[in-house]
N, C-alpha and C positions, 0 to 999 in steps of 0.2 A: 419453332423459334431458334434462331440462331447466334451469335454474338460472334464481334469480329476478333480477331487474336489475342489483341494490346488489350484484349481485358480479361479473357483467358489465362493470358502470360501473366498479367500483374496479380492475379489470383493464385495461381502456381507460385510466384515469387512469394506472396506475402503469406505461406503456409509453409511452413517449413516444416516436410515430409516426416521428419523425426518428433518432431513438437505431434502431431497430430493423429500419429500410429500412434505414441505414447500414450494419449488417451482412450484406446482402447486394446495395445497389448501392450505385456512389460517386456522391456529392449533391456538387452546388453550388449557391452562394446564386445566387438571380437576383432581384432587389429584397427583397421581404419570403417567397419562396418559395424552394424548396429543389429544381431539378432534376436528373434524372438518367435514365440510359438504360432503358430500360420491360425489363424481364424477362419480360414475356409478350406478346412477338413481338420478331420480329428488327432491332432497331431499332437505326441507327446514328445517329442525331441524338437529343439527349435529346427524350422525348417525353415525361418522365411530371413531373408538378408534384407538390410534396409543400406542404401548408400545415401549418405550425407553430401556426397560431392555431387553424382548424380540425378541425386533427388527422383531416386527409384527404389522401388521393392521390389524383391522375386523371391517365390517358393520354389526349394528347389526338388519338393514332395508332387507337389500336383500345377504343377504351372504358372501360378496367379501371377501376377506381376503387373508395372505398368506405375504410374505418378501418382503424385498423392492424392489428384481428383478419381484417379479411378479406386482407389482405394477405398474413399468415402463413397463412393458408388457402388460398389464391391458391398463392402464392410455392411452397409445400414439400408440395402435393400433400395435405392435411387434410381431416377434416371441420369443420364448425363447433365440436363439441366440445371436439375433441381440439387445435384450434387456442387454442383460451379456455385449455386444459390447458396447451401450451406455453408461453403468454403468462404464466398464471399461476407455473410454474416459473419462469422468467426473473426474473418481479418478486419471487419467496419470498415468495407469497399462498397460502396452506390453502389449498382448496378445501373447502365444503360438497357434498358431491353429493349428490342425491338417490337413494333405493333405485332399484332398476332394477323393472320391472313383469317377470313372467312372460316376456312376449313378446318383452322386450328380450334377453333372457339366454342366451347361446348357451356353447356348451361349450367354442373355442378364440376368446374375443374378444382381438385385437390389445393392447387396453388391460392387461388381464391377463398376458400374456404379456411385454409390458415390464414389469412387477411382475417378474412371477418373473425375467428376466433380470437387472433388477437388486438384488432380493435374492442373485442366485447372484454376484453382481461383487462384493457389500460380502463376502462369505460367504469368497472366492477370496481377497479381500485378505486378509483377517483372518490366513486362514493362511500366507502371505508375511509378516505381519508378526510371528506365531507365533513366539517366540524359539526355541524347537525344532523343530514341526514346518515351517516356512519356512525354514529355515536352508540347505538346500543350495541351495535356488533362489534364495535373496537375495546365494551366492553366482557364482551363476551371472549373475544382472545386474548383479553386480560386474566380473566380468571382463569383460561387455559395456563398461563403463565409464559403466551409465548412473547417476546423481547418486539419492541417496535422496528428493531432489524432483522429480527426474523421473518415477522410479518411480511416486510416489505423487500426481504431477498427471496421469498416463495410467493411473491405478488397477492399476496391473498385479496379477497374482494367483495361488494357486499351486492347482492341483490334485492332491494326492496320489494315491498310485498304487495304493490300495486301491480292489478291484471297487465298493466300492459307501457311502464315505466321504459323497459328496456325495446321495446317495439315499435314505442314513437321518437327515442332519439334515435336508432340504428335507422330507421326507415328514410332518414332526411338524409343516409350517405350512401347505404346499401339496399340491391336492388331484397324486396320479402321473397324471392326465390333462394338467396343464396343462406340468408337467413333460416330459411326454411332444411334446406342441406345440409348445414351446420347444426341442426338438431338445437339452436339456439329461440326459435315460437315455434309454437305449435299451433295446430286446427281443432276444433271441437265437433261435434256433429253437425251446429251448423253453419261451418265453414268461418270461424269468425278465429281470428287470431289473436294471440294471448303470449306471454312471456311462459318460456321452458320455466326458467327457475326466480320463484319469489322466496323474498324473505328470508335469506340464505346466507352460510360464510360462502364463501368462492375460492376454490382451488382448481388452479390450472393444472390441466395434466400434458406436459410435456416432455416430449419424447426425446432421444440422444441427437436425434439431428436439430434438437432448440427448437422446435415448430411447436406449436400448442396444437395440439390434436384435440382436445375436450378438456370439459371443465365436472367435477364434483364439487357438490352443494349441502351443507349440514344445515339443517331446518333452525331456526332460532325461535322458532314458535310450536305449535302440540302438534303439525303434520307428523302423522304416524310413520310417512317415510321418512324416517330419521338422515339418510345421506341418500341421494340421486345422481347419476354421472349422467351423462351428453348420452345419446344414442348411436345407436352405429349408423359413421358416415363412412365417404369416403376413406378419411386419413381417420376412423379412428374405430376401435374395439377392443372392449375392456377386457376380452381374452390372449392379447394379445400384447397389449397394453399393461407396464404399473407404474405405481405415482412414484417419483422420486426420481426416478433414473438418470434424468440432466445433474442433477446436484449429485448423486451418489457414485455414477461411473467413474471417476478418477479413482476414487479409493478402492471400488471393486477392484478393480482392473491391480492397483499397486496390489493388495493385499490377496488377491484370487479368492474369494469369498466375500458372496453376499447374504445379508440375512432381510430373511420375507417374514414381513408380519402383516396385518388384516389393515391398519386406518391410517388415513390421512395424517392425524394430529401425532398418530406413532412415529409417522418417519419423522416429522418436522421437531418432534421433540426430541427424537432419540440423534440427530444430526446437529441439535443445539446444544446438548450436552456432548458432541463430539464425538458420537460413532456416526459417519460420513458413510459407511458402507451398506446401509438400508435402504429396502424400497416394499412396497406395498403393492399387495391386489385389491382389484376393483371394486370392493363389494361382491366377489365373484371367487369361487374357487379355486386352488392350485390347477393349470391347464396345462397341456404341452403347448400352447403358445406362449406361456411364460415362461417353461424349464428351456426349449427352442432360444428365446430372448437371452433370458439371463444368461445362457450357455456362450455367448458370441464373450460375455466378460467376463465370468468368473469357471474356475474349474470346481470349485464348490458350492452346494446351497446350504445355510443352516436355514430350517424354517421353526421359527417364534409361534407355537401354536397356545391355545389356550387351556388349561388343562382338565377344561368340563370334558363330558363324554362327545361333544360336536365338534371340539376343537380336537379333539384325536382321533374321532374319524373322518377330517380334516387332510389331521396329517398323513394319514392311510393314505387316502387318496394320493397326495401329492408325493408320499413315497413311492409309490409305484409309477407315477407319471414319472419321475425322476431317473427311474429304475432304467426304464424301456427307454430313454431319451441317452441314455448311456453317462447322466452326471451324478455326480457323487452327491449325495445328500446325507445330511445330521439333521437330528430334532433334539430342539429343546423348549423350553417351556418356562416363563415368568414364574415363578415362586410366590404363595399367599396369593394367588388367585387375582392379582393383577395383570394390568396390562402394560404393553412395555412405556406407553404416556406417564402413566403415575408413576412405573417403578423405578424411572428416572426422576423423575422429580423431588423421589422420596429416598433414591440410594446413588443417585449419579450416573454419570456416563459410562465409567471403569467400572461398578461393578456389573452395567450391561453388558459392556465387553465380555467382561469374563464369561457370560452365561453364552453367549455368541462361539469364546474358545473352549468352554469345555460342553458344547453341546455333542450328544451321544451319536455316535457312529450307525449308522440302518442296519448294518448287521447284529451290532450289539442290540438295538433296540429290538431287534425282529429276535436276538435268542432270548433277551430278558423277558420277552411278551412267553413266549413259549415256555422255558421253564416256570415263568409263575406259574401260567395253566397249569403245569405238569405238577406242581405243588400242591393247588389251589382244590386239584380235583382229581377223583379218582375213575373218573368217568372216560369210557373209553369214544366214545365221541367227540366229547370236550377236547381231548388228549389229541384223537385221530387229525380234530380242526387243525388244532395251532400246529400239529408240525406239518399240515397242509400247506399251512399260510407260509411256513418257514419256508421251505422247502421251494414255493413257488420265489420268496424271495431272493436266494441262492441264485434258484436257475434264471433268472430276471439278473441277476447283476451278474453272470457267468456269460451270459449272453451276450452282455449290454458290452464287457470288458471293464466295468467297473471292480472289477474282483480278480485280485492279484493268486496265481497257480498255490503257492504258498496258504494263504489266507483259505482257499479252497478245500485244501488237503486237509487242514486243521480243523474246519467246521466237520466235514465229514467221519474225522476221529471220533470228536465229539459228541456228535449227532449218534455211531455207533455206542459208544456208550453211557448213552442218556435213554436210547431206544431198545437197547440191547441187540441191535441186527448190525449183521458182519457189514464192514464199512464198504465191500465189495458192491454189495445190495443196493445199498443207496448211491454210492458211484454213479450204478445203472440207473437208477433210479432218477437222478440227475442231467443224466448224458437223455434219457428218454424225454425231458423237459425240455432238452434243448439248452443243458448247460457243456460246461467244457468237461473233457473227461482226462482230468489229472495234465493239462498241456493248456502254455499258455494259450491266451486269447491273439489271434494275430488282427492286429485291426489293418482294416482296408484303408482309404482314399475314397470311400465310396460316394458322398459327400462333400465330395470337390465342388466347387461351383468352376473351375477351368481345368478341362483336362487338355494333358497334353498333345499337339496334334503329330499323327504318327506321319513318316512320309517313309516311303516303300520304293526299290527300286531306283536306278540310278538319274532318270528324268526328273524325278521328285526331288531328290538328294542334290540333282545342281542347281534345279531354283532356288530351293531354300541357300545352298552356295553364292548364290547372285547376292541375292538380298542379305546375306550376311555382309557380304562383301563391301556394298554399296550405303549399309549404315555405318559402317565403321570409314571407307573413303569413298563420298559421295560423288566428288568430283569426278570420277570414272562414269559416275552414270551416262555423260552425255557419249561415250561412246563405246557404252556397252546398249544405248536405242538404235545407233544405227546397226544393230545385229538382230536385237528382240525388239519385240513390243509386248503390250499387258497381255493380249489377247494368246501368246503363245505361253505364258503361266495354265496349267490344267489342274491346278491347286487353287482352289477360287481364295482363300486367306493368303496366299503367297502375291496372286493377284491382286486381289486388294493394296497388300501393302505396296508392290512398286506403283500402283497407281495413287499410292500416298505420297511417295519421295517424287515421283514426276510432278503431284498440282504441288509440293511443298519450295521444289527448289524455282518451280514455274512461278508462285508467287512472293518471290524475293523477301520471304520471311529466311530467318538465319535457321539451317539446317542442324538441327540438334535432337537429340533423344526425347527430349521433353516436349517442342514443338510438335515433333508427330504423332505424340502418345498425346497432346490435349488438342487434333486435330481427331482422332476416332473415338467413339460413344462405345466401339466392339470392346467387352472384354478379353473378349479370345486373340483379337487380333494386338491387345495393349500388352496380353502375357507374351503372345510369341514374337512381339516387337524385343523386348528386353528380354527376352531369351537369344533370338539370334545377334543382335547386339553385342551380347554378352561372348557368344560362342566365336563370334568373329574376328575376337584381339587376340586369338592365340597365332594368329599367321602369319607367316614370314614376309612375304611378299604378293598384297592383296592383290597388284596387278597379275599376276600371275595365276594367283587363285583366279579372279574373275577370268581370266581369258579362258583357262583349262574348262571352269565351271559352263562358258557359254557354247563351246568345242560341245563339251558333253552333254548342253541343251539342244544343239542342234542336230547331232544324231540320235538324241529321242525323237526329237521331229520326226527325222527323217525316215527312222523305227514305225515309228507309228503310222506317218503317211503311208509306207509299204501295207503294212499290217489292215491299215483301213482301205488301201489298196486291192488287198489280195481279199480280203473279206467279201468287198464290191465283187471285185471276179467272182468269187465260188457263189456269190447269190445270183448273179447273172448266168453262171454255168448250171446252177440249179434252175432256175427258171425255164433254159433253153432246154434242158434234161426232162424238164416236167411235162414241156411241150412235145419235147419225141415222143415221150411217152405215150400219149395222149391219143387217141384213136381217131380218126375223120371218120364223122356221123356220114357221110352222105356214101364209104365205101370201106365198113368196117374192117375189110379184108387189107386197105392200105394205110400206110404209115404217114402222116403230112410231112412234106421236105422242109 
């Protein structure tokens, strides 16, 4: 599907590039630009520029760049569509789509499927707000104590407990296939269809791009599964997946720290009493699809475990996902053996904060676990364990780059005298782990989602000249084609773009940076659009630059036609060589002329 300009353009206009990075990295002014830390790769110094005039970004670490739709296409994983779709949500713009062709049309598409989940969420609420039929469940998030504007800014929703309520209204708009896709009925053995979730609260699980991906269900009657989420569809999986994250990302993002706890009712209450920077896993363990997530907003995790023995090896766990994913994580833990629902309810928002700021650092927590052992027990295995465990955690955060040269040196002090062995030993010991050996950590780009593209050689160096050339004064182009065409570009991205600025100026849309950058779906091609762009305003006199640039395209040509030239010869003079060679069967003695 495609969509024509004037609604592309009024999309870009009514996002304003700065408003929209904001939401997912923190910006500072730095003269007349706006920087901040690049999201696609691992950058600790701000790398990425954002222009307000422009209404572009570029990293100047690993390439990225390009308008604000390809940022949100960048940023949260999209296609080029579906990114125009979010933006358009965002700014409350209709969209016109156009019909899909035959060949577009498939039977479980993503887009559809967020319809019907959120048709099933308006549908859910309705009947929570049902003055009868909603009635017991509205009392039930009463005694929660959640506020009737809570309820209804987390949509909450009710599902009745009849087999098959929700299956005979949905069936009267939507086809039972797409229903079926949505993890919204299900089938029994024999074959007979029934509602996913009865008798249920309803929480929508939706994601940073506002899409409702699935829904969790808390039982209001003895089902021993206490909470149920949606199954894995296309747009949804609870490993990859946490609840909150539409309401909470602004705050992550301002504050660079989010805190993970286990339930639904946790985020919703702990964001009513005003810590906004929470979100929740699925009924489902810490995963590296969630340290992965949460890592795009915050540069820390504090995770909220529980303080039984499940809830710290809980946190294990998810210490080490955190480790090897290279984010910094704390743990801390509700006090009196609450959860953080109640301990809000019972001590407020500010004093959950505070357990949120002074949650314990992983390395302290990995030396506190150790020296207790080391107290606790005089056993040399007991002993041998925990500074196993330490030790692997060390070379895990030595590795990751989460562990500053400093920080490193000092554990190791420590460690020699807490073990009694020269601090030499464990160094190696260390370095054989695969941690750093007393020098920092150098981090890569490795991680880029755009790298930059190299170009070699002086054929290579004048195209990219053209095309610098020609975005910054376009009007040249028409008589810089009576010299080239696309097909003499031997850089298929250099190609590409003059064959952008040829259909751009061809289609008497107005020639500008932003028009070409929401004309390509290519990332690569959006970064090194606002790269040569960029590179092209230091020059004196473009005409000049183009002409030199086309001079020196043209004896690449002519470079090369030799070259493919002479190459042809020596195959041809190889061939005829093979054939002198070559004996006549019919008078071995002679040579064929």
């Amino acid at each position: 599907m495609k969509l024509d300009h004037s609604q592309i353009s009024r999309i870009q206009q009514a996002n304003d590039i700065i408003d929209v990075i904001s939401e997912h990295v923190k910006l500072t002014r730095k003269g007349r630009e706006m920087v901040g830390l690049c999201p696609f790769h691992d950058d600790h110094k701000p790398s990425m520029n954002v222009n307000p005039d422009k209404q572009i970004f570029k990293c100047f670490a690993c390439s990225a760049g390009g308008d604000v739709i390809k940022f949100i296409q960048m940023r949260e994983g999209l296609t080029f569509m579906r990114a125009i779709e979010r933006l358009a949500e965002r700014a409350g713009i209709k969209l016109t789509l156009p019909k899909r062709t035959p060949g577009e049309q498939s039977d479980a598409d993503p887009t559809d499927i967020e319809k019907v989940n959120r048709w099933a969420l308006k549908y859910w609420q309705k009947n929570l707000l049902d003055k009868t039929i909603g009635e017991k469940c509205r009392e039930y998030v009463k005694q929660r104590q959640m506020t009737e504007q809570t309820a209804q800014e987390y949509s909450l929703g009710f599902a009745t407990e009849k087999w098959d309520d929700f299956l005979n209204a949905a069936k009267k708009k939507i086809p039972e296939k797409l229903l079926l896709a949505a993890g919204l009925i299900v089938t029994n053995e024999q074959n007979h269809l029934y509602d996913k979730f009865r008798n249920r609260l309803m929480f929508p699980i939706i994601d940073a791009s506002s899409r409702v991906v699935g829904f969790g269900g808390r039982t209001l009657g003895d089902d021993p599964a206490k909470y149920m989420n949606s199954p894995t569809t296309l747009i949804f999986d609870k490993s990859n997946c946490v609840y909150g994250l539409d309401k909470a990302r602004h705050e992550i993002v301002s504050s660079g720290t989010v805190a993970v706890v286990e339930g639904y009712t946790d985020v919703i209450m702990t964001h009513q009493a005003g810590c906004k920077n929470v979100v929740a896993t699925l009924g489902t363990s810490f995963t590296s699809g969630h340290a992965r997530l949460l890592r795009r907003y915050a540069k820390n995790i504090v995770l909220i475990f529980d303080s039984d023995t499940a809830g710290a090896a809980a946190a294990e766990r998810a210490l080490e996902i955190c480790l090897a994913e290279r984010i910094d994580i704390k743990l801390a833990s509700v006090p009196q053996g609450k959860d953080p629902c109640d301990f809000v309810l019972a001590k407020g928002g500010e004093e959950f904060k505070k357990i949120i700021n002074t949650a314990t650092d992983v390395m302290k927590y990995r030396w506190d676990r150790m020296t207790e052992k080391f107290g606790s027990s005089d056993n040399m295995t007991d002993r041998r364990a925990a500074t196993e465990e330490f030790l692997r955690t060390v070379a895990t955060a030595s590795r990751g780059g989460t562990l500053d040269t400093i920080t490193f040196g000092l554990i190791i002090n420590r460690l020699s005298k807490i073990l009694q062995i020269p601090s030499e030993d464990i160094r190696k010991e260390l370095t054989r782990r695969g941690g750093q050996s007393g020098q920092a950590v150098i981090n890569t780009i490795e991680n880029a989602k755009v790298s930059s593209v190299e170009l070699e050689g002086f054929g290579e160096k004048a195209q990219a000249e053209i095309i610098e050339v020609l975005l910054n004064e376009p009007r040249l182009f028409e008589s810089a084609a009576k010299r080239i065409k696309a097909e003499d570009f031997d850089v298929p991205i250099l190609k590409d773009i003059w064959t952008l600025i040829e259909q751009t100026l061809a289609g008497g849309v107005e020639f500008s940076l932003t028009n070409l950058l929401a004309k390509t779906e290519s990332e690569q091609v959006s970064g090194l659009l606002v790269k040569l762009s960029d590179n092209g305003q230091d020059g004196d006199t473009l005409r000049n630059r183009l002409k030199g640039a086309i001079n020196a395209m043209e004896e690449y040509k002519q470079k090369k036609s030799r070259n493919n030239k002479k190459t042809g010869d020596d195959e041809i003079l190889r061939k005829i060589s093979a054939v002198k060679s070559k004996p006549d069967r019919r008078n071995p003695g002679l040579m064929p002329i």
